[in-house]
C-alpha positions as CSV (number, residue, x, y, z in Angstrom):
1,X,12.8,7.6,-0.7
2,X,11.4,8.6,-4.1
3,X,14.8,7.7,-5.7
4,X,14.8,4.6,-4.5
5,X,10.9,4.0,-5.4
6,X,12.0,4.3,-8.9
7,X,15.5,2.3,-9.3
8,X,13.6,-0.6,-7.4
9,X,10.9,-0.5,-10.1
10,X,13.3,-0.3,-12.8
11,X,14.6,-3.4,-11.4
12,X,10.9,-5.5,-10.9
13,X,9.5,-4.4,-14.2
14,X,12.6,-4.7,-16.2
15,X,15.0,-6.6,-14.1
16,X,13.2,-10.4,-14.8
17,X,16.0,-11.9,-17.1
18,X,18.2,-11.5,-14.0
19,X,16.1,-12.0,-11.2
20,X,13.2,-14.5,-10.9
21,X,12.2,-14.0,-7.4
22,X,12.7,-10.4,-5.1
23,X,11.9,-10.0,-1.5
24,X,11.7,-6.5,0.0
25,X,10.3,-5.5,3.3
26,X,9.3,-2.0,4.9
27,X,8.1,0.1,2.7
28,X,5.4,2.0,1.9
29,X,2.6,0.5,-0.5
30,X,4.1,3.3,-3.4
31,X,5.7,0.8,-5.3
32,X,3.2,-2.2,-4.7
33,X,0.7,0.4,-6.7
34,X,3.1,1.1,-9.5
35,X,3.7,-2.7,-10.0
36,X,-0.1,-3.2,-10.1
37,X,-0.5,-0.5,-12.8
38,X,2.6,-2.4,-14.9
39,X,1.0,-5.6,-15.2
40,X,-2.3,-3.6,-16.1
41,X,-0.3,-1.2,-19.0
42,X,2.9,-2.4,-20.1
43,X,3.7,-2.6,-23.6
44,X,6.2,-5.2,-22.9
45,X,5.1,-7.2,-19.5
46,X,7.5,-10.0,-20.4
47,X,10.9,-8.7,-18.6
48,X,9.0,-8.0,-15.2
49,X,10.4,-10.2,-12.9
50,X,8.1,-13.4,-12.0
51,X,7.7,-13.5,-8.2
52,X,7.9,-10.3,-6.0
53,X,7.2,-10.2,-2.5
54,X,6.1,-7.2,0.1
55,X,7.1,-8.6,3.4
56,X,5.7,-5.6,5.4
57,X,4.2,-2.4,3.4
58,X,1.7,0.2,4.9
59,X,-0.5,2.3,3.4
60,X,-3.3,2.3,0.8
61,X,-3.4,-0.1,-1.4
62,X,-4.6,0.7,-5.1
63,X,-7.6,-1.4,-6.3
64,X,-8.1,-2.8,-10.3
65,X,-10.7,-2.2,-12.6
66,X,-9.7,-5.6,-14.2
67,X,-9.1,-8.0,-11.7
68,X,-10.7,-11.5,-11.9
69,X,-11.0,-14.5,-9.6
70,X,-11.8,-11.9,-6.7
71,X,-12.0,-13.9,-3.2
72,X,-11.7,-11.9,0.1
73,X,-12.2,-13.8,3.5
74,X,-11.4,-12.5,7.2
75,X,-9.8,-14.7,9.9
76,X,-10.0,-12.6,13.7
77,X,-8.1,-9.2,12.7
78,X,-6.5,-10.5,9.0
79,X,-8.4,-9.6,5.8
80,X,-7.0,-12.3,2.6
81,X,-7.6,-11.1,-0.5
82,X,-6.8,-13.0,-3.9
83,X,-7.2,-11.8,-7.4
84,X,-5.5,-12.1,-10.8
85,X,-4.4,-9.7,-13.2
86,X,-4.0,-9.8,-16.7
87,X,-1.9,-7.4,-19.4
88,X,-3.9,-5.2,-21.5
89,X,-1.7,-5.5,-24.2
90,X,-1.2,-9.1,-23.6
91,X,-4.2,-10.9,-22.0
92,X,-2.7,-14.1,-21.9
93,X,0.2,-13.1,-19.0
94,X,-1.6,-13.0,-16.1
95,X,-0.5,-12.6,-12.7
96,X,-2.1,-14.0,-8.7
97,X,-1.9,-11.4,-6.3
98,X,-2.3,-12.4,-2.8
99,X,-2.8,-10.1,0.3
100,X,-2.7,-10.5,3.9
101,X,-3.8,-6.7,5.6
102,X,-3.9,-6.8,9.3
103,X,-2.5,-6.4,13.0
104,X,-0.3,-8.6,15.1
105,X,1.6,-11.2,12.1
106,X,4.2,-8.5,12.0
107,X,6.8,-8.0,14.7
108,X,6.5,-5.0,16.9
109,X,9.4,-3.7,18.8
110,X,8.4,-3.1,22.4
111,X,7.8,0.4,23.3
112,X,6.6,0.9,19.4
113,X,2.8,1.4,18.5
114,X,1.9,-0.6,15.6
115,X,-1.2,2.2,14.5
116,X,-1.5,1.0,10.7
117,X,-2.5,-2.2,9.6
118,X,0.8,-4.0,8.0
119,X,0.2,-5.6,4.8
120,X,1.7,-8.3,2.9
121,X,1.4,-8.9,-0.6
122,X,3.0,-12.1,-3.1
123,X,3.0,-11.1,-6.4
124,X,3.3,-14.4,-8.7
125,X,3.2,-14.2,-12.8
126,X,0.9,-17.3,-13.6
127,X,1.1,-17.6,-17.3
C-alpha cells in the first residue's frame, strides 16, 4: 500500500500538465495528508494537478496551521468543513478544500459494519 501511496502522489503533485482532474476512492486519509502538506511546502506548487477528489477515505485527517476562510456546519450525522490553503512559497496559489466526514452517504455492503466515519474530500486549486 505504501508503494502505491507514493506513485499516486508523484502523479497529484507532479502529474498536473497531464491531468487536470483525478478521482480515487478507498483509501486511507495517508495521501489526503501528504497532499495537504504539498500545497503548504512545495517549492514548485504549479505542476500539482488542479482538482483531486477522495471519494471515500478513512482515517484522521491532518489539520493546517494556515488555513483561512474556515466554515464548519453539521447536518444530522455529516460534519462540512471548508477552508483554503495557500503556498508558502507562493501565497498567491491557493487552493478550497471541502470535506464531508460522516455515516450513511457511503454505500455499505450488507453484512458489512460501517465503524469509521467515511470521509470525502474535493481538493480544487483556486488561483
Amino acid at each position: 500500500m505504501e508503494k502505491y501511496v507514493g506513485i499516486l502522489f508523484k502523479i497529484l503533485a507532479y502529474g498536473g500538465n497531464k491531468f487536470s482532474s483525478i478521482t480515487i476512492e478507498v483509501l486511507d486519509s495517508k495521501l489526503y495528508s501528504f497532499i495537504i502538506e504539498h500545497i503548504e511546502t512545495a517549492l514548485d506548487i504549479t505542476k500539482m494537478v488542479k482538482r483531486i477528489t477522495f471519494r471515500v477515505m478513512y482515517g484522521p485527517l491532518i489539520s493546517s496551521k494556515i488555513a483561512k476562510n474556515l466554515q464548519v456546519a453539521v447536518k444530522g450525522d455529516v460534519q462540512y468543513t471548508k477552508f483554503e490553503l495557500f503556498n508558502i512559497y507562493n501565497p498567491k496559489i491557493e487552493f478550497s478544500i471541502n470535506i464531508k466526514e460522516g455515516y450513511g452517504f457511503v454505500y455499505v455492503p450488507p453484512g458489512s459494519e460501517n465503524k469509521l466515519p467515511a470521509i470525502r474530500v474535493f481538493i480544487e486549486k483556486i488561483s
